[in-house]
C-alpha positions as CSV (number, residue, x, y, z in Angstrom):
1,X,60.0,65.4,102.4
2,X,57.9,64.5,105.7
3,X,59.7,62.3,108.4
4,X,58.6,59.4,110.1
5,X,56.2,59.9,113.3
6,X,58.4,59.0,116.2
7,X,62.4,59.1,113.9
8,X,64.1,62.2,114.8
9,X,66.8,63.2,112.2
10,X,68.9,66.1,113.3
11,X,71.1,68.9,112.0
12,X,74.5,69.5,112.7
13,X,75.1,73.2,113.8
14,X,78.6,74.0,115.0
15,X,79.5,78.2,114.9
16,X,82.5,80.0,116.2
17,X,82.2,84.0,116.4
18,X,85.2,85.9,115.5
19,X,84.7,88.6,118.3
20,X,85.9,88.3,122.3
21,X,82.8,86.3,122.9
22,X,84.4,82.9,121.7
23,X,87.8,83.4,122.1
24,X,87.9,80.0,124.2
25,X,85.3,77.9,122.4
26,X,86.3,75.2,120.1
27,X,87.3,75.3,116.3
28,X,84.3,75.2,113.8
29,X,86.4,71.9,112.4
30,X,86.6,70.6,116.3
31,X,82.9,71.2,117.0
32,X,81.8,69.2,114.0
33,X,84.4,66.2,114.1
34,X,83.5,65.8,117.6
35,X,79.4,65.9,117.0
36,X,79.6,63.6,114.1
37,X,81.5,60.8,116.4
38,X,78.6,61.9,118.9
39,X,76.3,60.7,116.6
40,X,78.4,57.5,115.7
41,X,78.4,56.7,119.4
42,X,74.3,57.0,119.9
43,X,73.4,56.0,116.8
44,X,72.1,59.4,116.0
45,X,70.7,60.1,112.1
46,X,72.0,63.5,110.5
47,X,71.2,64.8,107.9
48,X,72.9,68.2,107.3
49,X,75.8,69.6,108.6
50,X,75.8,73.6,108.8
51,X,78.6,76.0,110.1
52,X,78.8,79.7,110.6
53,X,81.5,82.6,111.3
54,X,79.0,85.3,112.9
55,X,78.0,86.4,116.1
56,X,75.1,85.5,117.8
57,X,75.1,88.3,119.9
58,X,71.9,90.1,117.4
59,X,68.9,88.5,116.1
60,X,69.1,88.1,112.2
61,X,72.7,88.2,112.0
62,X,72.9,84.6,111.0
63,X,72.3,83.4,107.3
64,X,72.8,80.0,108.4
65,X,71.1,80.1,111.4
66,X,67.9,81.4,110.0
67,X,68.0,78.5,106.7
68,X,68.3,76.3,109.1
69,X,65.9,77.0,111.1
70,X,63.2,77.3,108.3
71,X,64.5,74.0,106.8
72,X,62.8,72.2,110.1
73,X,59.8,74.1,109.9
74,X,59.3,72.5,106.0
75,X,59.6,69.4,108.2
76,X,63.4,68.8,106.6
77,X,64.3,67.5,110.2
78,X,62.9,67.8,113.5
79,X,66.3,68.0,115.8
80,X,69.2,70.1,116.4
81,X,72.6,68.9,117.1
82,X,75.5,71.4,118.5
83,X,78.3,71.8,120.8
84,X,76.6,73.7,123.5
85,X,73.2,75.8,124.2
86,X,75.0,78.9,123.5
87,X,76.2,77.9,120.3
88,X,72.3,78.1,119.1
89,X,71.3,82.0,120.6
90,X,73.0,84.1,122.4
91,X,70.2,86.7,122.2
92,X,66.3,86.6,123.3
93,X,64.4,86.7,120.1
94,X,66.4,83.8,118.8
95,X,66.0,81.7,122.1
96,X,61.9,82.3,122.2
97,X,62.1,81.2,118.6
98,X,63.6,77.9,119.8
99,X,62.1,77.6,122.8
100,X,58.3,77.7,121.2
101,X,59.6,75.5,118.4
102,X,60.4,73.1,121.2
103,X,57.1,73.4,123.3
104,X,55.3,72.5,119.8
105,X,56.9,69.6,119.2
106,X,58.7,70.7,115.7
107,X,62.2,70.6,117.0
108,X,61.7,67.0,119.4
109,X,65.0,67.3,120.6
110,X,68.0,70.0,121.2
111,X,70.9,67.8,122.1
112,X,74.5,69.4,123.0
113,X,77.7,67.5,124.3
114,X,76.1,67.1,127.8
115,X,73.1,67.0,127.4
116,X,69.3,66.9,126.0
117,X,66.6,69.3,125.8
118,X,63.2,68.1,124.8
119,X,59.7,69.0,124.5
120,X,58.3,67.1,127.6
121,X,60.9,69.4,129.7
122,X,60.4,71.9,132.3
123,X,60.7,75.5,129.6
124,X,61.7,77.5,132.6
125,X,65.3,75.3,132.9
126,X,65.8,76.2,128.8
127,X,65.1,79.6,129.2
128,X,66.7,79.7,132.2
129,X,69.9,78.5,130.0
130,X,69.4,80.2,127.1
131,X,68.8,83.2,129.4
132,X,72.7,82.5,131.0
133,X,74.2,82.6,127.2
134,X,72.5,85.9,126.7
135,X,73.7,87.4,130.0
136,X,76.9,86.6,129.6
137,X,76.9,89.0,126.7
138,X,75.8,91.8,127.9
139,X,78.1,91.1,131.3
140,X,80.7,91.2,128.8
141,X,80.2,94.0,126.8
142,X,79.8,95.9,130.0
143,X,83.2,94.9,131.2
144,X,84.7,95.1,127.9
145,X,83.6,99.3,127.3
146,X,85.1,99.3,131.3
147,X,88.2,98.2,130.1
148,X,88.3,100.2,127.0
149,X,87.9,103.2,129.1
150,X,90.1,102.3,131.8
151,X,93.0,101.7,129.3
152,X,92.4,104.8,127.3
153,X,92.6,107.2,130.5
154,X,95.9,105.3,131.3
155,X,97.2,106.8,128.2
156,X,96.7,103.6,126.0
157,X,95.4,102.8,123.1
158,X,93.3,99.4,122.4
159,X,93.5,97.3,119.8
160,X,96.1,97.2,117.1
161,X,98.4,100.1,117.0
162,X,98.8,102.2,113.8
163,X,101.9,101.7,111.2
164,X,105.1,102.2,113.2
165,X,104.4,100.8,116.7
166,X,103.5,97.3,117.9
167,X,101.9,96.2,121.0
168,X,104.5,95.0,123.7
169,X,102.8,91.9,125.4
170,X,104.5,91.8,128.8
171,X,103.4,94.8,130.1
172,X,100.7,95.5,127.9
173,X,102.3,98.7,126.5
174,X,103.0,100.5,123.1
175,X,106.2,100.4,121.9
176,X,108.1,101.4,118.4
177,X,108.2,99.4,115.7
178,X,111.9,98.8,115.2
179,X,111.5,98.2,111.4
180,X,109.2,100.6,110.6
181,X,109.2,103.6,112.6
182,X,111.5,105.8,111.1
183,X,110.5,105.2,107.5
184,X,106.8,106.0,108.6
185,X,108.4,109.3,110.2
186,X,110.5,110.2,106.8
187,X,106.8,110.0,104.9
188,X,105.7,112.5,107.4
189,X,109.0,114.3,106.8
190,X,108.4,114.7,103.1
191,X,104.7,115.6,103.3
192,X,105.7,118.3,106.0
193,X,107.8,119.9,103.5
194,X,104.8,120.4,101.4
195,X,106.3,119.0,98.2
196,X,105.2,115.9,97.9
197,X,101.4,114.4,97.4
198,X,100.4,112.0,99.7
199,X,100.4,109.8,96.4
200,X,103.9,110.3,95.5
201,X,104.9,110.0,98.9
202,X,102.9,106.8,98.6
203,X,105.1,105.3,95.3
204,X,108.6,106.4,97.1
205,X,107.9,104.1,100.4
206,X,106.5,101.0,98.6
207,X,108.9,101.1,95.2
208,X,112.0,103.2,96.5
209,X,112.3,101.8,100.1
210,X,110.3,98.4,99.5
211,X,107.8,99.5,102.4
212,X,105.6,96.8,103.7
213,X,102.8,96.4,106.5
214,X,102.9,94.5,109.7
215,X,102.8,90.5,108.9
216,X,99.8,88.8,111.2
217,X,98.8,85.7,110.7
218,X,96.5,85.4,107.8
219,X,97.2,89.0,106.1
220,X,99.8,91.7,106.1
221,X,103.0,91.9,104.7
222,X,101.9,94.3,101.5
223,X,102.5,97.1,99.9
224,X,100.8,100.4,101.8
225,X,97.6,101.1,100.1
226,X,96.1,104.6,99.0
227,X,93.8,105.0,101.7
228,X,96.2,103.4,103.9
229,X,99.2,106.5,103.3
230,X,95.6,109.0,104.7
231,X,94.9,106.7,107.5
232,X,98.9,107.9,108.4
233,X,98.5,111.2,107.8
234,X,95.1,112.0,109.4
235,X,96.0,109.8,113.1
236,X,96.5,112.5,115.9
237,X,98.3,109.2,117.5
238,X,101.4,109.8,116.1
239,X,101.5,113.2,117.4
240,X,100.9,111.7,121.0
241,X,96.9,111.6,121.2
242,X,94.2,108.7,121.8
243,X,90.9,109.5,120.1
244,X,88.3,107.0,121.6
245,X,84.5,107.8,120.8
246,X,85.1,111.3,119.6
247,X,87.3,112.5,123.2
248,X,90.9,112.9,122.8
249,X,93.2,111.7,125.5
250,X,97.0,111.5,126.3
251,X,98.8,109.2,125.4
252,X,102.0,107.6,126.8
253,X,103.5,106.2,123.8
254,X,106.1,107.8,122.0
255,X,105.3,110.2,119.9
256,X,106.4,110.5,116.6
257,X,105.9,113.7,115.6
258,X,105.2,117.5,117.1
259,X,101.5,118.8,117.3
260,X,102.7,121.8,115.0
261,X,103.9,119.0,112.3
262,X,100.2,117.2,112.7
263,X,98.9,120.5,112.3
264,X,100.5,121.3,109.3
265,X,100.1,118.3,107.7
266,X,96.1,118.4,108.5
267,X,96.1,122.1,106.7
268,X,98.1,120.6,103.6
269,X,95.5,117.8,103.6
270,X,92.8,120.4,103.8
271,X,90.0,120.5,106.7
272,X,90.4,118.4,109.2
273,X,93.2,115.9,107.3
274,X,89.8,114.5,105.3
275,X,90.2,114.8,102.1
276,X,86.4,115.6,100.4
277,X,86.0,115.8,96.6
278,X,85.2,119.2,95.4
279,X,84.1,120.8,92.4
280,X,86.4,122.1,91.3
281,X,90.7,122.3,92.5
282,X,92.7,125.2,92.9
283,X,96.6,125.8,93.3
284,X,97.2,127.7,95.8
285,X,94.1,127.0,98.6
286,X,95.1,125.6,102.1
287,X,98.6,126.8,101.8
288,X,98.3,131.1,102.1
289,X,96.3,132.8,105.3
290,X,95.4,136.4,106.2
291,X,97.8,138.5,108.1
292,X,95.4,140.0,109.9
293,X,93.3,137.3,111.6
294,X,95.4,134.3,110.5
295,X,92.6,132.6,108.6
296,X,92.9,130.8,104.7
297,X,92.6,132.2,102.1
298,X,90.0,130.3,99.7
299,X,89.1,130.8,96.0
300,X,86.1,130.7,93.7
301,X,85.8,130.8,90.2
302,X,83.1,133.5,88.8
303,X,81.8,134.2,85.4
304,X,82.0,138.0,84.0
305,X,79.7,138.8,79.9
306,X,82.0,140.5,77.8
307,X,79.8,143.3,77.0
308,X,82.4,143.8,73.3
309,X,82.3,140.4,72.3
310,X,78.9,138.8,74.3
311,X,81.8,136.2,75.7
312,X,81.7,134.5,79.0
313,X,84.9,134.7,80.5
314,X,85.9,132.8,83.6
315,X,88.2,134.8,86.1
316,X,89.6,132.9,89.7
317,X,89.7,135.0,93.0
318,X,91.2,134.3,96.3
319,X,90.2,136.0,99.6
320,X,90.2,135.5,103.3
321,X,87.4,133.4,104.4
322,X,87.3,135.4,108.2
323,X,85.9,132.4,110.0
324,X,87.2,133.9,113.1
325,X,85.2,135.9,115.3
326,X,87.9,136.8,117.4
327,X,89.5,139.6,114.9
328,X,87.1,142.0,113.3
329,X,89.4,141.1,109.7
330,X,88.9,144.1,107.8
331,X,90.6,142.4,104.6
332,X,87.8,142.5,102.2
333,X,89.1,143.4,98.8
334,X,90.1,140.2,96.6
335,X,92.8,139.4,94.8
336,X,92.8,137.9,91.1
337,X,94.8,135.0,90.5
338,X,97.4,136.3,88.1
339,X,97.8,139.2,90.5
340,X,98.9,136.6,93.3
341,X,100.9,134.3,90.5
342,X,102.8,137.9,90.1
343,X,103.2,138.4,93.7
344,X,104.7,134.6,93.8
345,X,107.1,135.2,91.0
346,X,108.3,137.9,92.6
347,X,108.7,136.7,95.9
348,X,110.4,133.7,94.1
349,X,113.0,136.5,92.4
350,X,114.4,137.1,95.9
351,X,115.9,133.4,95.6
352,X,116.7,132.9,92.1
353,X,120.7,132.1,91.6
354,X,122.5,132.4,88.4
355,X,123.7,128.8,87.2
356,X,127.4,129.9,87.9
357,X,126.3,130.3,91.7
358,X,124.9,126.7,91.5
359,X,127.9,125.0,90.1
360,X,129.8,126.9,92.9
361,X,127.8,125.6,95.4
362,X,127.3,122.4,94.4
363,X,131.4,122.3,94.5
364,X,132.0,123.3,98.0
365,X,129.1,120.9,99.3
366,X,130.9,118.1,97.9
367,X,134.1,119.1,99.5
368,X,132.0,119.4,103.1
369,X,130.9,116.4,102.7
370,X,134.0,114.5,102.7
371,X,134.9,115.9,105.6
372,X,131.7,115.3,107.2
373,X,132.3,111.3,106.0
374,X,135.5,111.7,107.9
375,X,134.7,113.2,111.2
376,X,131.3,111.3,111.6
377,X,133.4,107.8,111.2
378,X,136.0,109.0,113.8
379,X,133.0,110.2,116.2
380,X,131.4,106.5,115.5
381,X,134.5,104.5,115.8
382,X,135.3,106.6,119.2
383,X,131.5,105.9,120.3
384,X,131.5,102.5,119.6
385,X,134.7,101.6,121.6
386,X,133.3,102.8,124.8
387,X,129.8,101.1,123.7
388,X,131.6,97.7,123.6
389,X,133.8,98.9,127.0
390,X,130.8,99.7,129.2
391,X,128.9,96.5,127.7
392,X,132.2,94.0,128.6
393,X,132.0,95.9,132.4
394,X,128.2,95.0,132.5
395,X,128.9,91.3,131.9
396,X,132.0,91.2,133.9
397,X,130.3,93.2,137.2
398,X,127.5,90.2,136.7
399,X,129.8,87.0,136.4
400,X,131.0,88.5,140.0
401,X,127.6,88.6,141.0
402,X,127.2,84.7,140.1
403,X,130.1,83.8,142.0
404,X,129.2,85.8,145.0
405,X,132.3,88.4,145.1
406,X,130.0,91.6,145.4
407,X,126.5,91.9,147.3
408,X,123.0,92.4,146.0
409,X,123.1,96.2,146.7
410,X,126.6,96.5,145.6
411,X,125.3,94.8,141.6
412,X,122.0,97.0,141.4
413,X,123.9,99.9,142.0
414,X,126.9,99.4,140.0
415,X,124.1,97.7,136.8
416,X,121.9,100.8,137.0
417,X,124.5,103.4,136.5
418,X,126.4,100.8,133.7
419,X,122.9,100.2,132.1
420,X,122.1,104.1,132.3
421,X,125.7,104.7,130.8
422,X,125.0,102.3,127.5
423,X,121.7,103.4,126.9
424,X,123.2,107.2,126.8
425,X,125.9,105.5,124.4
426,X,123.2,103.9,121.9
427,X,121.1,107.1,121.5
428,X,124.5,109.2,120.7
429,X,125.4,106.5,118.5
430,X,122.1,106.6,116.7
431,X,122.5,110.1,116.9
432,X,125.8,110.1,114.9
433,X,124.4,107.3,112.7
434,X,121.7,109.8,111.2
435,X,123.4,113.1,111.7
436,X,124.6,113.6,108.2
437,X,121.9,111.1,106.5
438,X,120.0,113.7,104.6
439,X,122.1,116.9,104.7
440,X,123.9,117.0,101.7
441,X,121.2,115.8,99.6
442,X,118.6,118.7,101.0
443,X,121.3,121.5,100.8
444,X,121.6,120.5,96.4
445,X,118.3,120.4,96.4
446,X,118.3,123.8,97.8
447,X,120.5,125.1,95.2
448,X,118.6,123.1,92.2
449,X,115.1,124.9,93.4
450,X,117.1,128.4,93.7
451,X,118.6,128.2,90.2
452,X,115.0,126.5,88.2
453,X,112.5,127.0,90.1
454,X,111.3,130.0,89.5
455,X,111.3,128.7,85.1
456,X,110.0,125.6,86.3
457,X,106.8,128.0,87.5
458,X,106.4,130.0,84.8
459,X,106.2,126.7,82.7
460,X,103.5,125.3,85.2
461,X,101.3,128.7,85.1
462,X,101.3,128.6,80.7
463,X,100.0,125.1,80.9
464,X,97.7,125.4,83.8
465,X,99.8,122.7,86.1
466,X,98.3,123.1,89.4
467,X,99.9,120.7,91.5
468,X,103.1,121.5,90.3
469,X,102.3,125.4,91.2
470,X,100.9,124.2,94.3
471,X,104.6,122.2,95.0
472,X,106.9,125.2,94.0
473,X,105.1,127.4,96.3
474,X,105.0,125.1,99.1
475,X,108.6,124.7,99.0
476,X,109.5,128.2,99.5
477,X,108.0,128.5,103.2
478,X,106.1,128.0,105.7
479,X,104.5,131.0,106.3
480,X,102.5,132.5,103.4
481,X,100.2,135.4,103.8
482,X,98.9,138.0,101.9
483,X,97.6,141.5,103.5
484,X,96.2,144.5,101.6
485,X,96.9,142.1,98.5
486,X,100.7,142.1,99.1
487,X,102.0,138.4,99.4
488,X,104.5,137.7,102.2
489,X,106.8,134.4,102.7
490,X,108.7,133.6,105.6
491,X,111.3,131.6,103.5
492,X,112.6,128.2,104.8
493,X,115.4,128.2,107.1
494,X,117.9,126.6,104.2
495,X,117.2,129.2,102.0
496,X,118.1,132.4,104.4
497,X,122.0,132.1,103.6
498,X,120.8,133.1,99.8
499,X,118.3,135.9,101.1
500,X,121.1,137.4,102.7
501,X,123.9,137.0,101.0
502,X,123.3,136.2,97.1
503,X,122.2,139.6,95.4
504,X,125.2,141.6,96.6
505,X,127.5,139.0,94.8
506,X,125.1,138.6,92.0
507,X,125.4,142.1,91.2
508,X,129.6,142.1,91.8
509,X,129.6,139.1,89.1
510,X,127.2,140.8,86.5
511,X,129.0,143.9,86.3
512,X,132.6,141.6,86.3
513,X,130.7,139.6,83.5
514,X,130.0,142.9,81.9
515,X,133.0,144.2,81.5
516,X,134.7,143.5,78.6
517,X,138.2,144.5,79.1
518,X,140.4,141.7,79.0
519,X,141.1,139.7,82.2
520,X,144.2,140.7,84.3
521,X,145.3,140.7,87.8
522,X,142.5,142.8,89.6
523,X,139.8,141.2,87.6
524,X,140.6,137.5,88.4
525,X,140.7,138.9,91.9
526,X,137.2,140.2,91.9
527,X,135.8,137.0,90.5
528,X,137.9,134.7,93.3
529,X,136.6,137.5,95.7
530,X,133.1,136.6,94.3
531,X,133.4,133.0,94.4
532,X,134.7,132.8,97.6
533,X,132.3,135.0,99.5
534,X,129.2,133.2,97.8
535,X,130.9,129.5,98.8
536,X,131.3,131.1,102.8
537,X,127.6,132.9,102.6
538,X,125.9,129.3,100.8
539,X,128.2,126.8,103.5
540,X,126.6,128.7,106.6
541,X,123.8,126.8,108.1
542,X,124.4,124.4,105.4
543,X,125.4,121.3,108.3
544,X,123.1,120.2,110.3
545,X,123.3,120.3,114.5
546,X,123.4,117.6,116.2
């Protein structure tokens, strides 16, 4: 429909960008209510009101712009009215698409809060304007990558910090998130011991310990997603480091976790922490390396004609991929994958326990840990008496500061040492708080993986399980390599007492068991002898320091 000669009817246009650029303008809702009683006042006709969330900062990044705009070229109206100038463009193409739409008379009049732009105007003082809004842009992304980089060399990271820290407001710093910071470190505790999936890990955090995200104001407060658990996993900022455009800096929040433990993670994770599809999976890839230079082993699957029967048969190898140049690795030959299932089962034979030795075990941890109930509440109760001691001094030493009994030098001396003193008293309290958390609970599951394990493999290699092959393996050690096609683990430090002690008193028991003579005197002493050294041999390095 064609308007009236000399009738201007406008349309309402009130935006608001999301992004630093309009952190102090107006509310969409303000902008609007506040035109519309503009119009009331001059006895302006509008026709359409339109709003937009999007930054004006790039040409054709508007939807709502750009309908608008073609909507007065069909003649639909012939004015624009909006909170300011810069509401309309904040870029060049979009003011020259204004500004000739002016000079030709189809728009006859911008009009903002202050003021009116028309056609009869001088076009230098609306480009000039238009030319200010688009300035200001590019001033402030200018300053804004200046700050970015300024905070990032300070050893700060921008932005919203990852799951377990918060930003501290005062002093613009990075501090832990009281709430969630250790439960984010005990998911990197059970991936580290190479057990757990990243999915698994995943259930246990959102349905065993009712994990949620960070509440902000229109979102948060949910479960951990999928993709959230890698975004975890794969951030070098837990172990200390700000990435920023692909350059890694320090960082001066406190870490969470060691290099070595982001490192090991990554290499469970698989190249680089990203986890890319691939063909086809394999159990034991990412987890065993080359003695000799120290690089993974990888595998591939090859076909082989059976010449007898004309059948294709698949067979798996694995073998050092030698992406090193620094070692001339000279370990070339391959080695099949029931060769290295063999090699596993009988590295795994050097821990296997009899079910006796289990029940043995299980009986003298539950004895320690009574004990260890008892002394850690006397060590707490003992702790937190000289907590609340030093705490009553602190507000006593300052009640004598407010009534003017000790001098200015005299308090800050006497409050630093005092407020040294209870901060020493929290960490050891903390300290003894968590000194026995997991303890018992890792040393039965020691004993549980000694005794089954090795059955629960052989049960996983007849049905072709491989993440359950791929668990059991990680759970022996840390170290796993293979030279000359002889596998090697460096067993976990929990299970050393059993390296050294069990097989001596495995073979004591078997020939007691044995022999069938009736039991007496020296035979009851043998077994007691038995029992007794396996409960001294499993209870060293059972407690944890600290």
């Amino acid at each position: 429909m064609k308007l009236e000669q000399n009738k201007i009817t406008y349309f309402v246009y009130a935006r608001k960008s999301s992004e630093s650029e309009d952190k102090q303008v107006q509310s969409i809702e303000d902008q609007t209510e506040t035109l519309q009683k503009l119009a009331t006042n001059l006895n302006i006709n509008t026709k359409t009101v339109f709003t937009e969330a999007k930054s004006a900062k790039k040409p054709n990044n508007r939807p709502v712009f750009d309908d608008m705009i073609k909507r007065i070229e069909n003649g639909e109206a012939n004015g624009i009215l909006c909170w300011a100038l810069n509401r309309l463009t904040r870029n060049p193409i979009d003011s020259g698409k204004l500004g000739w739409l002016l000079q030709q008379g189809i728009i006859k009049s911008i009009r903002t809060i202050e003021k009116e732009y028309l056609p009869s105007d001088n076009v230098l003082l609306f480009s000039v304007e238009t030319g200010q809004a688009n300035q200001y842009i590019l001033d402030l992304s200018r300053d804004t990558k200046r700050g970015i980089l300024k905070r990032v060399n300070s050893g700060w990271q921008n932005g919203v910090p990852p799951l377990g820290y918060l930003n501290e407001r005062e002093n613009k710093t990075i501090i832990k998130d009281p709430e969630r910071f250790s439960l984010v470190r005990k998911m990197w505790d059970l991936m580290l011991t190479g057990n757990y999936t990243p999915r698994k890990i995943l259930n246990i955090a959102n349905n065993e310990w009712g994990f949620r995200t960070r509440k902000f104001k229109r979102m948060g407060s949910n479960p951990l997603s999928y993709s959230g658990i890698y975004d975890v996993f794969k951030n070098p900022f837990y172990a200390g480091i700000i990435k920023n455009k692909g350059i890694e800096y320090e960082g001066k929040h406190e870490a969470m976790i060691t290099l070595e433990e982001y490192d090991r993670v990554q290499r469970l994770l698989g190249r680089k922490g990203i986890m890319k599809p691939k063909s086809k999976e394999f159990a034991f890839t990412g987890l065993i390396r080359c003695k000799e230079c120290g690089c993974l082993y990888t595998a591939e699957t090859k076909n082989k004609l059976l010449q007898t029967t004309k059948e294709i048969k698949q067979y798996t190898y694995y073998h050092c991929t030698r992406k090193t140049r620094k070692v001339n690795c000279t370990q070339k030959r391959c080695i099949k994958e029931g060769s290295l299932e063999l090699e596993i089962e009988r590295e795994m034979g050097r821990l296997t326990i009899l079910p006796e030795f289990l029940h043995w075990a299980l009986e003298d941890l539950n004895k320690k840990n009574d004990a260890e109930i008892e002394d850690r509440s006397k060590i707490y109760e003992m702790q937190h008496t000289n907590l609340v001691k030093a705490q009553n001094e602190l507000d006593e030493l300052t009640k004598m500061r407010y009534r003017q009994l000790i001098d200015d030098d005299a308090f800050l001396k006497e409050k630093n040492e005092l407020t040294s003193k209870i901060s020493k008293m929290k960490e050891s309290l903390r300290s003894t708080e968590a000194r026995a958390e997991n303890w018992l609970e890792l040393a039965e599951k020691t004993f549980n993986f000694a005794t089954y394990a090795h059955k629960a493999f052989l049960k996983a290699k007849a049905e072709n399980r491989l993440e359950l092959k791929r668990e059991i393996l990680s759970g022996i050690g840390k170290m796993i390599t293979i030279t000359d096609k002889k596998l090697s683990i460096g067993f976990n430090e929990w299970f050393i007492p059993i390296e050294n002690d069990y097989k001596e008193l495995e073979q004591k028991y078997l020939r007691l068991e044995l022999d069938k003579s009736p039991l007496n005197k020296a035979k009851t002493e043998a077994l007691t002898s038995v029992h007794t050294g396996w409960l001294r041999g499993s209870g060293s390095n059972r407690r944890p320091t600290g």
